[in-house]
Residue frames as a rotation matrix with the C-alpha (Angstrom) as fourth column:
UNK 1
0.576 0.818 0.000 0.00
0.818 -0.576 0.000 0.00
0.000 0.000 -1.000 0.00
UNK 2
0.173 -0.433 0.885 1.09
0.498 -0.736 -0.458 3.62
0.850 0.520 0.088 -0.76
UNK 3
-0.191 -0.115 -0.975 2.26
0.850 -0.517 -0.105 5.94
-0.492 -0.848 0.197 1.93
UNK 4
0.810 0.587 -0.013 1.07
0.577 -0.800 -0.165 9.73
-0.108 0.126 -0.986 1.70
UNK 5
-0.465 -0.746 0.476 3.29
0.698 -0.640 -0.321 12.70
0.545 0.183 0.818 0.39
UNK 6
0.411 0.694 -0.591 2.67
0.911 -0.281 0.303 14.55
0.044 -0.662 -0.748 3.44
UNK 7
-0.280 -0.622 0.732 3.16
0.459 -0.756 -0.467 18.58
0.844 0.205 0.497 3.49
UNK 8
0.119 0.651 -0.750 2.91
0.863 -0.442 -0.246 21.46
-0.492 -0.617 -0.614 5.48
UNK 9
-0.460 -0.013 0.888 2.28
0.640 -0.698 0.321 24.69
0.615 0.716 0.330 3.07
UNK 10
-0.093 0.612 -0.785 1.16
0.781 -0.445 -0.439 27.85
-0.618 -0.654 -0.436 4.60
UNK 11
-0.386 0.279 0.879 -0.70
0.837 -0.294 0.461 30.29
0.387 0.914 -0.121 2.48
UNK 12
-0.768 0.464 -0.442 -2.68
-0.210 -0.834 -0.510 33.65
-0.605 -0.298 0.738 2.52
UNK 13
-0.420 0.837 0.351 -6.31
0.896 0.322 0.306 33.22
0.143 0.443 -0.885 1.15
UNK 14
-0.879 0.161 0.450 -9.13
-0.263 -0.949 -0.174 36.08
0.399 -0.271 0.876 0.96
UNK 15
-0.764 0.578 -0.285 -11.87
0.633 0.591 -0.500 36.44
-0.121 -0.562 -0.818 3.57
UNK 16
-0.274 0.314 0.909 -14.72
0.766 -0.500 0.404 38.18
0.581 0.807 -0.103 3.63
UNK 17
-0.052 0.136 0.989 -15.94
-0.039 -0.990 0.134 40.99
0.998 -0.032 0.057 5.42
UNK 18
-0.262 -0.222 0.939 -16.98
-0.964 0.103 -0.245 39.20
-0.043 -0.969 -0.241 8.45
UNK 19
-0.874 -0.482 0.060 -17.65
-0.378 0.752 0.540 36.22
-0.306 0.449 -0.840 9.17
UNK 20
-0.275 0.660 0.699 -20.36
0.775 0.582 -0.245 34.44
-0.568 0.474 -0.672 6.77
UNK 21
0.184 0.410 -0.893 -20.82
-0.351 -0.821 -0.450 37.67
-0.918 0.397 -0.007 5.25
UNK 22
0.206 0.160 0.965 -21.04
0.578 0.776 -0.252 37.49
-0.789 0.610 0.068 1.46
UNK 23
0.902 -0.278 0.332 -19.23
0.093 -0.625 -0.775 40.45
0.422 0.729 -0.538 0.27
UNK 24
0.297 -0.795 -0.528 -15.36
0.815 -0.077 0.575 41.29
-0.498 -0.601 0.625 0.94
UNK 25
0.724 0.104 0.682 -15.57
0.408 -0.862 -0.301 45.37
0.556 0.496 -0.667 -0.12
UNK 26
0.970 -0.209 0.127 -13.18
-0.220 -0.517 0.827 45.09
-0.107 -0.830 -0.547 2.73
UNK 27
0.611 -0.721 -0.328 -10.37
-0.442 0.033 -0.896 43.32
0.657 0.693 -0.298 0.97
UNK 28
0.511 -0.296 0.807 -9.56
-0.853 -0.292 0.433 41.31
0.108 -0.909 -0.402 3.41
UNK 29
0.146 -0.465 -0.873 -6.92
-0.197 0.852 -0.486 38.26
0.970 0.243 0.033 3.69
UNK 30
0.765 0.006 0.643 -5.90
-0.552 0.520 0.652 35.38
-0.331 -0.854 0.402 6.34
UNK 31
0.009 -0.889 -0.457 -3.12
-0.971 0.102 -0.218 33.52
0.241 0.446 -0.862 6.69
UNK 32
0.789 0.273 0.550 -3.65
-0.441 0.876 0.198 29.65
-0.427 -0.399 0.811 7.38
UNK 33
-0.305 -0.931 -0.201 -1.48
-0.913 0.226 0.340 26.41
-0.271 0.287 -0.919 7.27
UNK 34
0.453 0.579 -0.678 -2.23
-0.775 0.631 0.020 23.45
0.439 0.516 0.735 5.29
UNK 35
-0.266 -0.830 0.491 -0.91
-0.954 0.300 -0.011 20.50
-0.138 -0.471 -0.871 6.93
UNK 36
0.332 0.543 0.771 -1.41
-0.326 0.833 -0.446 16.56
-0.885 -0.103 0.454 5.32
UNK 37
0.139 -0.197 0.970 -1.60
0.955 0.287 -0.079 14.33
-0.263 0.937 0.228 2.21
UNK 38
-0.564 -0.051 -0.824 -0.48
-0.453 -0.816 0.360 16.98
-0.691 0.576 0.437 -0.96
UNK 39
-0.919 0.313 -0.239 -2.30
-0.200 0.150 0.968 14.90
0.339 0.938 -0.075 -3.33
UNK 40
-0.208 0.953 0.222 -6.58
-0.189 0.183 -0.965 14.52
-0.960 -0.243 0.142 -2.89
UNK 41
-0.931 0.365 0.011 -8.44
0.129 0.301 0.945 13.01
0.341 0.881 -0.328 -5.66
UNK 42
-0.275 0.959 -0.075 -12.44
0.185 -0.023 -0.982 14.01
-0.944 -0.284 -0.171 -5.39
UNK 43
-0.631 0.433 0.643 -15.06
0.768 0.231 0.598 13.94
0.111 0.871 -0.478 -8.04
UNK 44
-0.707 0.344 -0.618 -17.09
-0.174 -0.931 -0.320 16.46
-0.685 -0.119 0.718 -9.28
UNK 45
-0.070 0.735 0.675 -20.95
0.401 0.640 -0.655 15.84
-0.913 0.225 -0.339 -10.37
UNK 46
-0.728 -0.587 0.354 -20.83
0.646 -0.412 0.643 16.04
-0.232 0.697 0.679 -14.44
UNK 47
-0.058 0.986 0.154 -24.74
0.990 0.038 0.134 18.00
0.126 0.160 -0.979 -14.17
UNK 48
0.895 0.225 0.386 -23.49
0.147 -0.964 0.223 21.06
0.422 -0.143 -0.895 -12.39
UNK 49
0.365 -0.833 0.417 -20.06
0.199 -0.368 -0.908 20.99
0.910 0.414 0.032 -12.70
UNK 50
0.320 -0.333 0.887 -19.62
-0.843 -0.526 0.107 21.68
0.431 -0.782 -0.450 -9.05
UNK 51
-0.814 -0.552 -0.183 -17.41
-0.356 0.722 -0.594 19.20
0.460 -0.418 -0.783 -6.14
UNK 52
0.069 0.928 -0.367 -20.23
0.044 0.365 0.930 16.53
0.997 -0.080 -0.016 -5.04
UNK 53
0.903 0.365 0.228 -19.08
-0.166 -0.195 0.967 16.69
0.397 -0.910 -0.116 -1.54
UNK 54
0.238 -0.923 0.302 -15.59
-0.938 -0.300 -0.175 17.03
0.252 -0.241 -0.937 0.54
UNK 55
0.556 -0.498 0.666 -15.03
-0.033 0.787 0.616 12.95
-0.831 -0.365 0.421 0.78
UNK 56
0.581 -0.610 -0.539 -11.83
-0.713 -0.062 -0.698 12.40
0.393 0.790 -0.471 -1.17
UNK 57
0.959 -0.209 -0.191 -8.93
0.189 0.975 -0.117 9.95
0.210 0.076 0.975 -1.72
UNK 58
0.472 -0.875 -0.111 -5.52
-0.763 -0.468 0.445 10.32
-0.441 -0.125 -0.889 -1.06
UNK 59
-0.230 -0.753 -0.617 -1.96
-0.776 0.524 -0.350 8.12
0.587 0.398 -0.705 -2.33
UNK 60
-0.442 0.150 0.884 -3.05
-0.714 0.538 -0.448 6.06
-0.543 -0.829 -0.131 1.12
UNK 61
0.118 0.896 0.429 -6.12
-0.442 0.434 -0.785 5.20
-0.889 -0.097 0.447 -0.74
UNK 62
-0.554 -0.358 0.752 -4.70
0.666 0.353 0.658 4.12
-0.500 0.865 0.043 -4.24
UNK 63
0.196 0.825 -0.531 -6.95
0.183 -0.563 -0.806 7.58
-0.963 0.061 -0.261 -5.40
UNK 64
-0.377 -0.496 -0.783 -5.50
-0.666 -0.442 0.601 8.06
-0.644 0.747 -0.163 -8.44
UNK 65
-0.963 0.150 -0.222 -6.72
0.067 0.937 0.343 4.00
0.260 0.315 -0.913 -9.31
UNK 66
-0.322 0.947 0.016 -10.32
0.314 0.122 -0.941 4.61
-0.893 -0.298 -0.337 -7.94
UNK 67
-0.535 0.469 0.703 -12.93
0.836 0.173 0.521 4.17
0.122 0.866 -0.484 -10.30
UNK 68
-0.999 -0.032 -0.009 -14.92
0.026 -0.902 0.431 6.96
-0.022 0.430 0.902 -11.31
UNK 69
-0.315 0.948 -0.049 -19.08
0.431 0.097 -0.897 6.90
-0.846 -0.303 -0.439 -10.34
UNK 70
-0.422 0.289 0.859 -21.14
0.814 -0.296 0.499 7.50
0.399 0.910 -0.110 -13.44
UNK 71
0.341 0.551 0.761 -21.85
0.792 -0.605 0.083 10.57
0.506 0.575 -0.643 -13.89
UNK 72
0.847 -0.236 -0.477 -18.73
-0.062 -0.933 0.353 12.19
-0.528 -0.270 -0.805 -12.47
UNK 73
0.610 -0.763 0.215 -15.69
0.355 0.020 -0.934 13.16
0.708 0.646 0.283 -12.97
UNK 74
0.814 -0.300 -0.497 -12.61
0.571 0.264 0.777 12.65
-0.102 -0.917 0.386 -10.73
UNK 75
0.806 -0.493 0.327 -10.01
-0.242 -0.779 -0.579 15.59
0.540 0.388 -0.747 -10.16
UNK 76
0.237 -0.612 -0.754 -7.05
0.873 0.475 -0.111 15.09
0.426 -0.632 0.647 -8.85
UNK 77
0.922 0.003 0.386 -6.05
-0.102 -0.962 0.252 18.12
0.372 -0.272 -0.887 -6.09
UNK 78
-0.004 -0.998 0.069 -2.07
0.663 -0.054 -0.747 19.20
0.749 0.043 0.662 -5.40
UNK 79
0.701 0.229 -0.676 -1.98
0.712 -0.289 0.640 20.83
-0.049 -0.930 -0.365 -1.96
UNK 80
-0.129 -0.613 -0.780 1.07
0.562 -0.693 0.452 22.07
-0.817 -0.380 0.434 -2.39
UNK 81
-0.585 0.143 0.799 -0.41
0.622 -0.553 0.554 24.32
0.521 0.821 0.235 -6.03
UNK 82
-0.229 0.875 0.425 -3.87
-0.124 -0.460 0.879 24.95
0.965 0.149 0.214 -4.47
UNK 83
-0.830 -0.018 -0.557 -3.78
0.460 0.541 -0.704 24.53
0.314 -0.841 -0.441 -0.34
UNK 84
-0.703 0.710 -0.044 -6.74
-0.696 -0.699 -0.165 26.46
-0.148 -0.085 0.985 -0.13
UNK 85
0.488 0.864 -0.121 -8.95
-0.783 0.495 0.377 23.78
0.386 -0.089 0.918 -1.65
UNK 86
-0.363 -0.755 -0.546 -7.05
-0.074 0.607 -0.791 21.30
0.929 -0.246 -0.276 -0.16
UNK 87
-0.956 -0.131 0.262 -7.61
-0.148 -0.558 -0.817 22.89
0.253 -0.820 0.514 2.70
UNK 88
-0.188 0.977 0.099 -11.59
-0.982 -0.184 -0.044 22.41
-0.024 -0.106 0.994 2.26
UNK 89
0.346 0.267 -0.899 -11.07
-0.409 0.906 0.112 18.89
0.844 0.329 0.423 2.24
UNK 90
0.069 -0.586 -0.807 -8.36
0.722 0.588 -0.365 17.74
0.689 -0.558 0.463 4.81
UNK 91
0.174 -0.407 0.897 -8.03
-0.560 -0.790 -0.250 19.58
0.810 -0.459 -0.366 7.96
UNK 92
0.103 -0.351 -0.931 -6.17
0.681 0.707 -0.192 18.63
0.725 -0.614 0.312 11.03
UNK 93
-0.834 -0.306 0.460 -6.25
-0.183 -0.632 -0.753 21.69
0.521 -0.712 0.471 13.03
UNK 94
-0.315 0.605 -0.732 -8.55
0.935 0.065 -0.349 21.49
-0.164 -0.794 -0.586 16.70
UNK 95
0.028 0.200 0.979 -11.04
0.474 -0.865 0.163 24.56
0.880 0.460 -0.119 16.01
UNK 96
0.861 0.398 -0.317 -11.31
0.365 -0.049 0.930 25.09
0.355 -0.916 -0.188 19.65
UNK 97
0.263 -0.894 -0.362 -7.81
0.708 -0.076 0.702 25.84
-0.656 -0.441 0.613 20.19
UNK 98
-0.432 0.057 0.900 -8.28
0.765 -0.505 0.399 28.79
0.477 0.861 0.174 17.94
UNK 99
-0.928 0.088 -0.363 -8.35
-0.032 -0.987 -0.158 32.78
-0.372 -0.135 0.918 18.74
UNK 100
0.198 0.954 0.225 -12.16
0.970 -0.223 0.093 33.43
0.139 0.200 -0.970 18.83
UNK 101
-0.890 0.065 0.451 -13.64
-0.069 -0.998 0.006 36.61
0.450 -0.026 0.893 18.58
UNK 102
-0.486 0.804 -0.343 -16.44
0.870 0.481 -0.105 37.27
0.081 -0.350 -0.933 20.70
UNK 103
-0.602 0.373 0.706 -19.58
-0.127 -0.918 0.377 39.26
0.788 0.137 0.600 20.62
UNK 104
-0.952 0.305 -0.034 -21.48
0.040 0.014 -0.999 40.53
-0.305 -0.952 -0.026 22.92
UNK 105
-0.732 0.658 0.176 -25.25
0.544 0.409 0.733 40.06
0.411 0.632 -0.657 22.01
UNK 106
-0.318 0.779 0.541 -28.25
-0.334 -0.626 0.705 42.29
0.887 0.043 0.459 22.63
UNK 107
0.593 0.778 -0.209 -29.36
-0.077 0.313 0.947 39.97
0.801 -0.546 0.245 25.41
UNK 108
0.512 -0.435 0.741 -25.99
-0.835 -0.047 0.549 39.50
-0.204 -0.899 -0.387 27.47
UNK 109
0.886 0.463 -0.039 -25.25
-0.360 0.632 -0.686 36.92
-0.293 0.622 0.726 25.47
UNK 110
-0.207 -0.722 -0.660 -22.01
-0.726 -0.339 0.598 35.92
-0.655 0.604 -0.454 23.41
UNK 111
0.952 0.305 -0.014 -21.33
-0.088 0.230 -0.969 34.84
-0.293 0.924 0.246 19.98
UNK 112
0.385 -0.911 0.149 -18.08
-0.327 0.016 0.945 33.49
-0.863 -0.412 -0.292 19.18
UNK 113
0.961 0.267 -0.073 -16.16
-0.128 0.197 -0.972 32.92
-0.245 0.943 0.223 16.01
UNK 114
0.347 -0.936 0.063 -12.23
0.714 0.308 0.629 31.79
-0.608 -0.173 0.775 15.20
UNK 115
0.854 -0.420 -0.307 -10.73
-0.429 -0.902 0.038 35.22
-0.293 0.099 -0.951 14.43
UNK 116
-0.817 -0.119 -0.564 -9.02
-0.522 -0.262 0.812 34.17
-0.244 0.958 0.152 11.26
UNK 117
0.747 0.641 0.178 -12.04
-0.443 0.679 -0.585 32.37
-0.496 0.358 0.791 9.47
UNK 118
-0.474 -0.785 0.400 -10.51
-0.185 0.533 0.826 29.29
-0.861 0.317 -0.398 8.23
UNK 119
-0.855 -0.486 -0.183 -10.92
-0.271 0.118 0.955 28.04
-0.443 0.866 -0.233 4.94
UNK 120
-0.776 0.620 0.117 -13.16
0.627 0.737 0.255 25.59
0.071 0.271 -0.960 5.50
UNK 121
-0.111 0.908 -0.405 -15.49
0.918 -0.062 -0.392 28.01
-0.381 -0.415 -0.826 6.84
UNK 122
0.055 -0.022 -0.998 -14.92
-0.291 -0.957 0.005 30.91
-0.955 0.290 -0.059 4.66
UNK 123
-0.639 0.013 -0.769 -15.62
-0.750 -0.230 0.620 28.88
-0.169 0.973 0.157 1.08
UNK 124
0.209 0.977 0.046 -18.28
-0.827 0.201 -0.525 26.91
-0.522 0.072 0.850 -0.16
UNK 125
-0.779 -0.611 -0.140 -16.54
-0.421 0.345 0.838 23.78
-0.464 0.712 -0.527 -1.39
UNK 126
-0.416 0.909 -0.038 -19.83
0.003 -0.041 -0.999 22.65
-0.909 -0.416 0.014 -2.66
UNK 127
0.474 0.468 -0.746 -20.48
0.261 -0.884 -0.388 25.30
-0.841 -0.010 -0.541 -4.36
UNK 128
0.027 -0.912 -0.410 -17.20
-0.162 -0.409 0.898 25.30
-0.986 0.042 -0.159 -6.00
UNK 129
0.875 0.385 -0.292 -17.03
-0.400 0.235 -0.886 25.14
-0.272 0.892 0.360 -10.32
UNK 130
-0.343 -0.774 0.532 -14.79
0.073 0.543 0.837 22.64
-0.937 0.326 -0.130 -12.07
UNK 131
0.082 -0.095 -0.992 -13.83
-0.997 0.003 -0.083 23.05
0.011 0.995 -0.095 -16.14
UNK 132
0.488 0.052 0.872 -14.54
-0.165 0.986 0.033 19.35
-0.857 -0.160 0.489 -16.37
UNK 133
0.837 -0.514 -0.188 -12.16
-0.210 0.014 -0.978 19.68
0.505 0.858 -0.096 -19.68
UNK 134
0.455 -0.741 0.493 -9.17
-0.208 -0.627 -0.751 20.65
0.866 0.239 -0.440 -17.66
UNK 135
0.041 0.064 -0.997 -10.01
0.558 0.826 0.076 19.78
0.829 -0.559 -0.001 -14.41
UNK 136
-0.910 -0.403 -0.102 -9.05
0.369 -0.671 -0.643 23.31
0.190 -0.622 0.759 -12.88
UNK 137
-0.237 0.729 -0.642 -11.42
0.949 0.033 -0.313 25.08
-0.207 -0.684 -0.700 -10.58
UNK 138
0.124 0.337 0.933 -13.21
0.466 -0.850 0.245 28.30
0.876 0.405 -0.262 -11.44
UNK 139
-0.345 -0.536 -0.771 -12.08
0.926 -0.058 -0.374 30.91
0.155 -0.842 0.516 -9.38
UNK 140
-0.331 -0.007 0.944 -12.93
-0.855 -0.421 -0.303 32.96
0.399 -0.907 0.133 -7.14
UNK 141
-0.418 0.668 -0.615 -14.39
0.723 0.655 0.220 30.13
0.550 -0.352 -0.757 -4.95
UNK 142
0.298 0.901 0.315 -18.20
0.049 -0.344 0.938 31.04
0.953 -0.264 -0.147 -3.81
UNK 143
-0.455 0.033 0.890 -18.54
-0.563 -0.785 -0.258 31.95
0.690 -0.618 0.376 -0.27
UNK 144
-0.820 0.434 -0.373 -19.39
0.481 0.876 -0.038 29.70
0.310 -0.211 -0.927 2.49
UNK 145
-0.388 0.790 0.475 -22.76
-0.042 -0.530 0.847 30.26
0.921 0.309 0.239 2.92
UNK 146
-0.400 0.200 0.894 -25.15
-0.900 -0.272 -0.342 30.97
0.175 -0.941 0.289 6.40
UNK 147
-0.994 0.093 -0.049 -26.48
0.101 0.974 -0.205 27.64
0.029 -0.209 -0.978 7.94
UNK 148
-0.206 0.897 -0.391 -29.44
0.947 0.082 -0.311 29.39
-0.247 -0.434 -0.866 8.75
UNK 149
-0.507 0.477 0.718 -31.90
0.279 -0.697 0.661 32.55
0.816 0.535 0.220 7.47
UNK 150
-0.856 0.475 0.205 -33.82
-0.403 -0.365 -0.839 34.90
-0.323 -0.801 0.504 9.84
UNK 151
-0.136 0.903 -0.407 -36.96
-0.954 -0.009 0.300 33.35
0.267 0.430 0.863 7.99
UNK 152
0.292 0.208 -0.933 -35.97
-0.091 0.978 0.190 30.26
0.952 0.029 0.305 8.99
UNK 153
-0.891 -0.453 -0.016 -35.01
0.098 -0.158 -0.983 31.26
0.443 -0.877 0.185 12.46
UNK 154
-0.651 0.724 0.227 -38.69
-0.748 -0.563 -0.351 32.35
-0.126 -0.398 0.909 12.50
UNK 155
0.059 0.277 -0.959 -40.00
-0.615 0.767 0.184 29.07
0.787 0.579 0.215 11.75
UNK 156
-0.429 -0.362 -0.828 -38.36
0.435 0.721 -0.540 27.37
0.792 -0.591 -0.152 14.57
UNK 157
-0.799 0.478 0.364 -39.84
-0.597 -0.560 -0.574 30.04
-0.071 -0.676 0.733 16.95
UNK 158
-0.266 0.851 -0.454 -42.97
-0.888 -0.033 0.458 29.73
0.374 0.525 0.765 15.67
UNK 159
-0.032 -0.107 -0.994 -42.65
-0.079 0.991 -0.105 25.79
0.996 0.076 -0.040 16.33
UNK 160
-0.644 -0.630 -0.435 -41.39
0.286 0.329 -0.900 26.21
0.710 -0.704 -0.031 19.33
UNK 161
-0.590 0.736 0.332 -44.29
-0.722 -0.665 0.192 28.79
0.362 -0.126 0.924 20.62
UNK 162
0.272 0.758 -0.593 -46.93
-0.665 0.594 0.454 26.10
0.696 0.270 0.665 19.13
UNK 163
-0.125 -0.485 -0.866 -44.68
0.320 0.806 -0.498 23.33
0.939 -0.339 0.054 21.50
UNK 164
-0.755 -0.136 -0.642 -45.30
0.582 0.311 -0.751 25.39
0.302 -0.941 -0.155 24.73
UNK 165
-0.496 0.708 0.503 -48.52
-0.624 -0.694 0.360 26.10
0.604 -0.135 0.786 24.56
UNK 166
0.339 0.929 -0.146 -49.90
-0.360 0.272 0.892 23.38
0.869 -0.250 0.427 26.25
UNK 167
-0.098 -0.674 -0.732 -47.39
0.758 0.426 -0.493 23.31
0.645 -0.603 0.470 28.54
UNK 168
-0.957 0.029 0.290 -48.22
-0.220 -0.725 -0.653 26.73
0.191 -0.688 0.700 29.83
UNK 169
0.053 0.901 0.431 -51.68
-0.769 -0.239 0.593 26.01
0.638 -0.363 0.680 29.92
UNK 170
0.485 0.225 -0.845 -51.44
0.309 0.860 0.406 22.72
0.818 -0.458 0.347 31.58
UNK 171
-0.522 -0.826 -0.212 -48.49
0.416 -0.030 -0.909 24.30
0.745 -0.563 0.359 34.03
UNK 172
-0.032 0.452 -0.891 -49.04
0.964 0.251 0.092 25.40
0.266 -0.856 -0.444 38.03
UNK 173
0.911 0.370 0.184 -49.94
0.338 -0.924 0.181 28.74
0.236 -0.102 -0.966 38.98
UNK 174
0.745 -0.642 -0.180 -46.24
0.214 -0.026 0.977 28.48
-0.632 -0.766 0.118 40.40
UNK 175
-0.299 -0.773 0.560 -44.73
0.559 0.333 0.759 27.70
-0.773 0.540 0.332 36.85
UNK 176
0.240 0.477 0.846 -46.98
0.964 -0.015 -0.265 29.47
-0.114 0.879 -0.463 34.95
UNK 177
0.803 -0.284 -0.523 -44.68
-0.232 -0.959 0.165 32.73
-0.548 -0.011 -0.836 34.98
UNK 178
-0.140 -0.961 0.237 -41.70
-0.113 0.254 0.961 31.07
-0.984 0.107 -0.144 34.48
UNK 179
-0.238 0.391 0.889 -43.32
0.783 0.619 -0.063 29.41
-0.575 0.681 -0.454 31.24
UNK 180
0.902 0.417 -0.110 -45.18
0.392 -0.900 -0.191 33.18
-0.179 0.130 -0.975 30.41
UNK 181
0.445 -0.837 -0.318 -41.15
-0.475 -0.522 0.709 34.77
-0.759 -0.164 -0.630 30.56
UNK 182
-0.584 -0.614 0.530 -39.96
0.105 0.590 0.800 32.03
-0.805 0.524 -0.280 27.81
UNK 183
0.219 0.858 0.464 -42.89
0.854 0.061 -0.516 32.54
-0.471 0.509 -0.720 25.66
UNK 184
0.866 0.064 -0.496 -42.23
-0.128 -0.930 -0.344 36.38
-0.483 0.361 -0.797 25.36
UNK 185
-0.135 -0.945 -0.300 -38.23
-0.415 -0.221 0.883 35.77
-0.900 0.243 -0.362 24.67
UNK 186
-0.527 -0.485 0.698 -39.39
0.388 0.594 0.705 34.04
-0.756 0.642 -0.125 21.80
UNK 187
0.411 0.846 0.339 -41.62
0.842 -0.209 -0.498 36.40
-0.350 0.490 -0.798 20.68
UNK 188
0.960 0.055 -0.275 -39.33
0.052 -0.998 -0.019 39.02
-0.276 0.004 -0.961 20.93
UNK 189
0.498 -0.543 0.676 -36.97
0.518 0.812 0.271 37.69
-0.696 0.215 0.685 19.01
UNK 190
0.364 0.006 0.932 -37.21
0.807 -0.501 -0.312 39.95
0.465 0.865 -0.187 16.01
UNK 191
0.770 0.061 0.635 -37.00
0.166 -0.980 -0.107 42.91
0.616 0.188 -0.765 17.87
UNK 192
0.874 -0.473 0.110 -34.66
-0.123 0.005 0.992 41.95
-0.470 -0.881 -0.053 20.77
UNK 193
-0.167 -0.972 0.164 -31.63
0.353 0.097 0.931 40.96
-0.921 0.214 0.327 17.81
UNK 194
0.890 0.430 0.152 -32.73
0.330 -0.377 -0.866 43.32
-0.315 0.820 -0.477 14.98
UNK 195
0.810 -0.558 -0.179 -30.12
-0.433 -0.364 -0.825 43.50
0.395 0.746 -0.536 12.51
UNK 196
-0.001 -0.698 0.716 -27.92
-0.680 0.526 0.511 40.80
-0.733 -0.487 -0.475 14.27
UNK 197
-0.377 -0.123 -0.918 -26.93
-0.872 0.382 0.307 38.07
0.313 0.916 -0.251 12.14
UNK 198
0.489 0.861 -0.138 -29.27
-0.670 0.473 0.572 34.99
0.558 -0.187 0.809 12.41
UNK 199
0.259 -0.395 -0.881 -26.79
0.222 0.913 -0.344 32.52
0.940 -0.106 0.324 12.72
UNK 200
-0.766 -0.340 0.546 -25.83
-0.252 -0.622 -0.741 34.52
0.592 -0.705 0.391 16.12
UNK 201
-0.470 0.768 0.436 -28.94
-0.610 -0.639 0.468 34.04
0.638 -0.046 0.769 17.67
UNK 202
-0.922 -0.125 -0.366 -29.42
-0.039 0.971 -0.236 31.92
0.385 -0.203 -0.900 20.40
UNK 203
-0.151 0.986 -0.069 -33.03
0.154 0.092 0.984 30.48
0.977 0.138 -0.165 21.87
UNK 204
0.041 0.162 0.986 -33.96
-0.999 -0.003 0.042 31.08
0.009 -0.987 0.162 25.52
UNK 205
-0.974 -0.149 -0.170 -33.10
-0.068 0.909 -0.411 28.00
0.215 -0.389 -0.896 27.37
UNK 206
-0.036 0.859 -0.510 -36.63
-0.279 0.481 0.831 25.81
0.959 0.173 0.223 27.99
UNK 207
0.208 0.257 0.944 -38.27
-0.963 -0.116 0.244 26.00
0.172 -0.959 0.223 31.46
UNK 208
0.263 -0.163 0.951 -36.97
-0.810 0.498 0.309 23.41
-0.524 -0.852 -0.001 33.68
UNK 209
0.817 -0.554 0.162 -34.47
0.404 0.349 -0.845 21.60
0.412 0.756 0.509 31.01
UNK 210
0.413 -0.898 -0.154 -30.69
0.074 -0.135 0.988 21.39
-0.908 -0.419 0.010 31.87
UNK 211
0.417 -0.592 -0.690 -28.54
-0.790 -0.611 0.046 23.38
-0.449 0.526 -0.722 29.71
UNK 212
0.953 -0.144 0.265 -26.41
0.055 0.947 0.316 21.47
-0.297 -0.287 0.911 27.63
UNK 213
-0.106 -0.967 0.232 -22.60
0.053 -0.239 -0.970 21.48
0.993 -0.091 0.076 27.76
């Protein structure tokens, strides 16, 4: 079996304004280190041209000899050309052990984020186009995108609302404040993080439920 050509390459890449944002009028760059296999083989779907998803092969895996799934087409990636997408495939860094920024949040809150955005979390590999002639990737690469919409933030309220209603009604004159106080925080959602960024947003913690972490 093959052993990996293993590197470590450290690059500069551009982010965008903040993080998940979807413009960079700010012109901003990061500096990150690839570290792993240099060669990745991954396939890209031939319908919409784009990477089908971030499992890939390496020299380990004989990737170069894997067969080919109908209806893609298998690229081969060079870490030490392109550690950026590389970089959307193979990481080995602990995010936790990463410089966060933190915000403070309308409610008292925080919001926390790894102050550079890495790679992974600052392109869409997805997303990403492949010249299925050539094999080379269309550049810029897209933006990673928000996990979550305020429209869909409002949904889950909504849900949630509809979920303790019969819990307040059914609850004891004793609980039935406590229950009345969780109700509003979720009503006042909208107005309590207006113009915050959804993904930021956390729910009120559910009467008599133990945090978790």
């Amino acid at each position: 079996m093959a052993e990996n050509t293993n590197i470590e390459k450290t690059f500069t890449y551009n982010i965008p304004d903040s993080y998940l944002s979807q413009s960079d009028s700010l012109k901003k760059t990061a500096t990150w280190t690839y570290t792993g296999p240099r060669y990745l083989w991954a396939f890209v779907d031939n319908e919409t041209g784009k990477i089908s998803s971030r499992f890939h092969y390496t020299e380990k895996d004989n990737g170069a000899d894997v067969p080919t799934p109908a209806g893609m087409t298998k690229i081969a990636i060079d870490a030490d050309v392109d550690p950026a997408l590389a970089s959307l495939f193979h990481s080995e860094q602990v995010y936790a052990d990463l410089t966060h920024t933190v915000e403070v949040l309308p409610d008292g809150s925080t919001y926390g984020c790894p102050d550079p955005t890495p790679p992974d979390h600052t392109y869409e590999l997805t997303e990403i186009q492949v010249n299925l002639e050539t094999g080379e990737t269309v550049k810029p690469y897209p933006w990673k995108q928000p996990h979550v919409t305020w429209e869909e933030l409002i949904n889950v309220r909504n849900t949630l609302l509809d979920a303790s209603d019969i819990r307040y009604r059914q609850a004891s004159d004793t609980d039935k404040p406590v229950w009345e106080e969780y109700r509003q925080k979720l009503r006042d959602i909208t107005t309590t993080f207006a113009g915050i960024d959804p993904w930021k947003v956390p729910f009120p913690q559910e009467p008599f439920t133990t945090q978790a972490g």
